[in-house]
N, C-alpha and C positions, 0 to 999 in steps of 0.2 A: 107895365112900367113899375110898378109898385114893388112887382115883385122882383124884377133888373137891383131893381135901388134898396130891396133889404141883400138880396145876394151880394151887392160891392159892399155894403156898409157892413156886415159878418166877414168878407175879406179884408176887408181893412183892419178891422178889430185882431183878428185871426195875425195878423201880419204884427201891429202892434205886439201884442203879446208873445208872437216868435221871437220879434228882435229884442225886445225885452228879454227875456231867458236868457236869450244868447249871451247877454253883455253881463248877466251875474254868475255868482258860484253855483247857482241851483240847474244849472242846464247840464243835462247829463247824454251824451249821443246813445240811440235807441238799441236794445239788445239786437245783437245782429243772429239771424240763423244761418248754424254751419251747417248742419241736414235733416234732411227726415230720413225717419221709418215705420215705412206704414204711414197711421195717421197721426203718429207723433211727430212733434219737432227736437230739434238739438240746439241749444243755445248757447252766446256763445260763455255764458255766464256761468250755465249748468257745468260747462267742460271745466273753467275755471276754480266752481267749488270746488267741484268733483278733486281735482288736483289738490287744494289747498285741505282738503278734510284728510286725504290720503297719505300727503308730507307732513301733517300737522306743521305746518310754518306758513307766515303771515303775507311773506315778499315772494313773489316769484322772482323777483331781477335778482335774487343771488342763487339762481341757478343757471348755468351756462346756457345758450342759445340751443348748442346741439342737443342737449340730454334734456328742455325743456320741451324742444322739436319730438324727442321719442317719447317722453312722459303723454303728452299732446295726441299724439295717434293712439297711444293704448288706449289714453280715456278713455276718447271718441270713439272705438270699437268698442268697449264695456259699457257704454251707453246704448247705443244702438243692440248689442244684445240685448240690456235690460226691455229697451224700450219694446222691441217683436216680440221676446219671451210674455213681457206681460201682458202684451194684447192677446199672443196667442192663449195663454191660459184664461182670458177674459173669456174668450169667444169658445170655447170648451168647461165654462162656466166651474175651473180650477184654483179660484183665486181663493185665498183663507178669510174664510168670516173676522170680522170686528172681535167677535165672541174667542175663536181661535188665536187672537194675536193676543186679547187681553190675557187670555190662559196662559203665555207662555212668558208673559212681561212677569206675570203670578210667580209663575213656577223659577223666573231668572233670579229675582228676588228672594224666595223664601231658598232658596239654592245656595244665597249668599248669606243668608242669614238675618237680613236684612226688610226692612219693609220698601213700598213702592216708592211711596215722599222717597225716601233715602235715596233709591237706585235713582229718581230721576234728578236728584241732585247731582248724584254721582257721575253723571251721564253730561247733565250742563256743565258740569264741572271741569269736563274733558273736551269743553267745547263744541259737546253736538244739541241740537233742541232735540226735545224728548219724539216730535212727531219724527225727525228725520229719523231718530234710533229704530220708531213703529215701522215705518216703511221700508227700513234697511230688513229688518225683522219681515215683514211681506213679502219682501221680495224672494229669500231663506227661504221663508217658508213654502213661498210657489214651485221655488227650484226643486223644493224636496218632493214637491207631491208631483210634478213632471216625472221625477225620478222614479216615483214608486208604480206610477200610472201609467206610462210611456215607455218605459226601458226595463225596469226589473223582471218586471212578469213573462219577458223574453229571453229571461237569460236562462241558458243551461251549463248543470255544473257537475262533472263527473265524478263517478268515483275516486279516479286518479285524481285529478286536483285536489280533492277534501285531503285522499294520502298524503299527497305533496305536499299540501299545507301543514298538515300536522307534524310530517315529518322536519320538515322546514321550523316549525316551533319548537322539536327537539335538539334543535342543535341549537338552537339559542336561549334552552333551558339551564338552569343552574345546575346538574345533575356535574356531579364527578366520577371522573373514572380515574382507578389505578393501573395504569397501564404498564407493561415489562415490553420493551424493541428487539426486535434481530433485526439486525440489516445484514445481507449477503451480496456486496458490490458483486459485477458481471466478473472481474480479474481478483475475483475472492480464490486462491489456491486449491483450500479444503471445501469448495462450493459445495458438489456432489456427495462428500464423507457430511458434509453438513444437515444437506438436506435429507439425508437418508438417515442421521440421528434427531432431525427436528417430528420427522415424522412418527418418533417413538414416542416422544413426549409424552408423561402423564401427568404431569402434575407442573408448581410453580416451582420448585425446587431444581425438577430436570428442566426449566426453560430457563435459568438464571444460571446453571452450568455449563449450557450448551450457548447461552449469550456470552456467557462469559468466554468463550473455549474459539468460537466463531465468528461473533458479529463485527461488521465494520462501523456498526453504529457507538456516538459517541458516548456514551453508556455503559459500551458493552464492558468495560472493570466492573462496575456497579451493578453486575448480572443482567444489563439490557432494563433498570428501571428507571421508567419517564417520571415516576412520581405522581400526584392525584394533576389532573386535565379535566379542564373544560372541552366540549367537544371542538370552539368554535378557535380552541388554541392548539390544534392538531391540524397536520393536514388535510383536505380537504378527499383525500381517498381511501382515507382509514374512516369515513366519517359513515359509510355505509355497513362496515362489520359489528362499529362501538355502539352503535344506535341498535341493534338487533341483540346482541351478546346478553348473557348471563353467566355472572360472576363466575370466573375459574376455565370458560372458555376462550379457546384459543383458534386462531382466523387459519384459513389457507395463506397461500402465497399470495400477495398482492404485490404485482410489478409497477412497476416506477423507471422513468428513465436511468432513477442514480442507481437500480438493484432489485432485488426483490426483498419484500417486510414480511416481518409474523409479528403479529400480536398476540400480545396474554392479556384478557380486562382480568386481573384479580377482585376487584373489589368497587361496590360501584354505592357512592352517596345520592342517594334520589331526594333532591328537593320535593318537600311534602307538599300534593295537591290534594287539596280536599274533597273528599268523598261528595257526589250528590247522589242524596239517596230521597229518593222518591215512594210517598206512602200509597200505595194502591186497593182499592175494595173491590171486593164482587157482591153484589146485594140486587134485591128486589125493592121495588116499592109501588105501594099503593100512594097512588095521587088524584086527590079528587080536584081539577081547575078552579081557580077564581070562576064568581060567576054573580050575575047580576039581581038574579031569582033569588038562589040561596044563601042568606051570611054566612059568615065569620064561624060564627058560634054552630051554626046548625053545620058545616064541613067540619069543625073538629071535633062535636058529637057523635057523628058518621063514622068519622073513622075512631075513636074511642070502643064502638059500639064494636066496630068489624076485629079492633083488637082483641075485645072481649073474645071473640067469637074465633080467634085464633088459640087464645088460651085454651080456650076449651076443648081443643082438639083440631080444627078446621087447620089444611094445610094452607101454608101462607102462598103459594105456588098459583090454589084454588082462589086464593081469598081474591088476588090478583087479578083474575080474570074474570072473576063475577063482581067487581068494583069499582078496580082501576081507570081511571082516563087515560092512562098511560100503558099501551100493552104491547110494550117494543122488547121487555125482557121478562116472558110468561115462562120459559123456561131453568129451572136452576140450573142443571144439567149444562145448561148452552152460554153461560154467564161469563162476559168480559173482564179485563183489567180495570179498573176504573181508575185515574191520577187523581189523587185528593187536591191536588191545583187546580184543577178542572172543574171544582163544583161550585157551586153558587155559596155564600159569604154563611149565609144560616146556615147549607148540609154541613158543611167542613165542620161549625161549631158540634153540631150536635151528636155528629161521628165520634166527637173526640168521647161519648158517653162507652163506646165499645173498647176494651172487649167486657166493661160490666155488665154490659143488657147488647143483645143481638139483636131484638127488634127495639126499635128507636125513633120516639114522636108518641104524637102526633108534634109536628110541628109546620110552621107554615115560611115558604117564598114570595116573592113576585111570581109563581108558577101558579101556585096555590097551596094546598095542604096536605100531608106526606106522611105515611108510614113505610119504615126502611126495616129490611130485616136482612143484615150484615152474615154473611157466608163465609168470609173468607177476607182474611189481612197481611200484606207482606210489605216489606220498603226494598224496594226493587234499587238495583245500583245502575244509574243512568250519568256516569262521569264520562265514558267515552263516547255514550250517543251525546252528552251537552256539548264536548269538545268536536265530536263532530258535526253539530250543528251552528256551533261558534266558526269554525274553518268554512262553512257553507254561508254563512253568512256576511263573513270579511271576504270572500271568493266576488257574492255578489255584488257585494257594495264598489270592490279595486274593478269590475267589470264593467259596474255600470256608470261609472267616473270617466272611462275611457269612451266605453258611448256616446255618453252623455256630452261629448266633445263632436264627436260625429253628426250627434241630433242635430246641434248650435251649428253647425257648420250649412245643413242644410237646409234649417230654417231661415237663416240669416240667406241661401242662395236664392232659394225661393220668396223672399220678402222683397218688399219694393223699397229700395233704400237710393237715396237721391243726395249729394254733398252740393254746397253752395259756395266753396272756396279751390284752392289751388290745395 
């Protein structure tokens, strides 16, 4: 009984305090759910920011019914993607550490020139809070390492493509070309007297006589000359002889519905791309480990001693193999390219002592302690392996973009996804 009579008397109170709400400004109806995904839900509140952060505008009633109608389904699919993408990176334990997101808030900042205060002003400023920026930033961030994790490492990219690509970068390079036209229409009279003096051509003098003398191109007064061209302001089947040519060469026939062309490149202006030139070594070293037993001092005494002991005759090849912790390169004879980008922060400094002293150190890493004795120095030209690595690398990225469409497609078919509306 006692307990009958506190349950009505909490309903009654309960009841009071509904009707109360109701009848003030403070009663708000409860967020409604439009779906899940997975074990997230979608609110109907969330679809709403989502929208107003996206239009930066305050009203939705001044957008028409229907265009709000489609605004409304996109959200709502871009939600439910977020929501599986990041369970599923949860659950494959792919999500970006605290420490990661603060790096790049770091890194957005000092980018702009600016400090962190500043950016997250800048940020309220624009009307978003700093956490929703974090988590906009999370989510970026997950998407990228899905990308790198999931989809890149499957991609294959052929020789032809990197071609393609590059070649593709040449015609919408700055480079000019002087180029001289014949055109010989199909109802050209002198076709045949034509092409049988084009084929004697030696030089630009006889292609501007014989333009002059034959061509139906509009030029042909002007000896058949286009003047300097970009490639991407020719047509597009001269664009396979200009890209190949060297100055003073001239093309075969290339037909066309309007006729057959010859071209002349006289003279060709190359937009300057700078050289990467790459410094490489071939050396030896003695390296005696970090080690727990013996210091600092006592590893750069050691190898002080075994220098000595080269000076004095001992081949460093030997010294190497009666020393070294390191005996992956005991032969001169058999010695690698080495990229001076590739070495640890102290080798590169103390490389730069060569070519005054060949052997160089003692000096110490995170590895441990190092005597180098330099063999050999050149700066190798790696401009068209970088460019070809650049084209391999924009290859994979427009690949795995396209994918990466495909992934979301399937994960979103296989996830449990449930709507609570019409």
């Amino acid at each position: 009984m006692l307990y009958s009579f506190h349950l009505k008397l909490t309903l009654a109170i309960f009841c009071i305090i509904f009707f109360h709400s109701a009848l003030t400004d403070d009663y708000k109806i409860l967020d409604k759910i439009v779906a899940t995904a997975e074990k997230d839900v979608i609110t109907e509140s969330e679809i709403r920011n989502e929208i107003l952060n996206n239009l930066e505008i305050k009203d939705l009633s001044k957008i028409p019914t229907s265009d709000l109608k489609k605004i409304r389904t996109d959200v709502l699919k871009k939600l439910i993607e977020k929501k599986v993408i990041l369970q599923y990176a949860e659950s494959i334990n792919l999500l970006p550490s605290q420490q990661e997101i603060e790096m790049v808030v770091s890194n957005i900042a000092s980018n702009n020139n600016i400090t962190i205060e500043e950016l997250k002003k800048e940020i309220t400023n624009d009307g978003l809070s700093f956490e929703e920026f974090k988590n906009d930033l999370r989510y970026k961030l997950t998407i990228q390492k899905i990308k790198d994790r999931e989809i890149m490492p499957y991609i294959n990219i052929s020789e032809y493509e990197i071609d393609g690509w590059i070649k593709n970068k040449q015609k919408n390079s700055e480079n000019e070309f002087k180029i001289f036209h014949i055109l010989l229409k199909q109802d050209n009279p002198n076709k045949d007297k034509a092409i049988k003096e084009i084929k004697s051509i030696k030089n630009n003098i006889d292609f501007s006589e014989i333009a002059t003398k034959y061509s139906d191109g509009p030029n042909a007064l002007n000896g058949g000359e286009l003047g300097w061209k970009k490639i991407q302001d020719l047509p597009e089947i001269f664009a396979d002889f200009i890209l190949q040519a060297k100055p003073g060469e001239i093309s075969g026939f290339i037909e066309s519905p309007n006729g057959s062309h010859v071209l002349l490149v006289e003279d060709i202006k190359t937009s300057q791309q700078e050289k990467i030139l790459v410094r490489q070594y071939k050396f030896q070293q003695i390296l005696l480990k970090n080690s727990s037993i013996v210091d600092n001092i006592e590893l750069e005494n050691k190898l002080k001693n075994i220098n000595n002991l080269v000076s004095d005759g001992l081949e460093f090849s030997e010294a190497v193999k009666r020393y070294s912790d390191d005996q992956f390169n005991i032969d001169p004879k058999k010695l690698e390219w080495i990229n001076y980008n590739n070495l640890l922060p102290e080798f590169r400094l103390n490389l730069s002592e060569y070519p005054k002293k060949d052997i160089i150190g003692p000096f110490k890493t995170e590895m441990g302690w190092h005597l180098v004795k330099i063999y050999d120095f050149r700066e190798q030209d790696f401009t068209n392996e970088a460019e070809k690595q650049t084209a391999k690398i924009e290859i994979a990225r427009n690949k795995t973009e396209i994918r990466f469409k495909d992934w979301i497609d399937a994960l979103i078919k296989n996830s449990k996804i449930k709507y609570f509306e019409d």
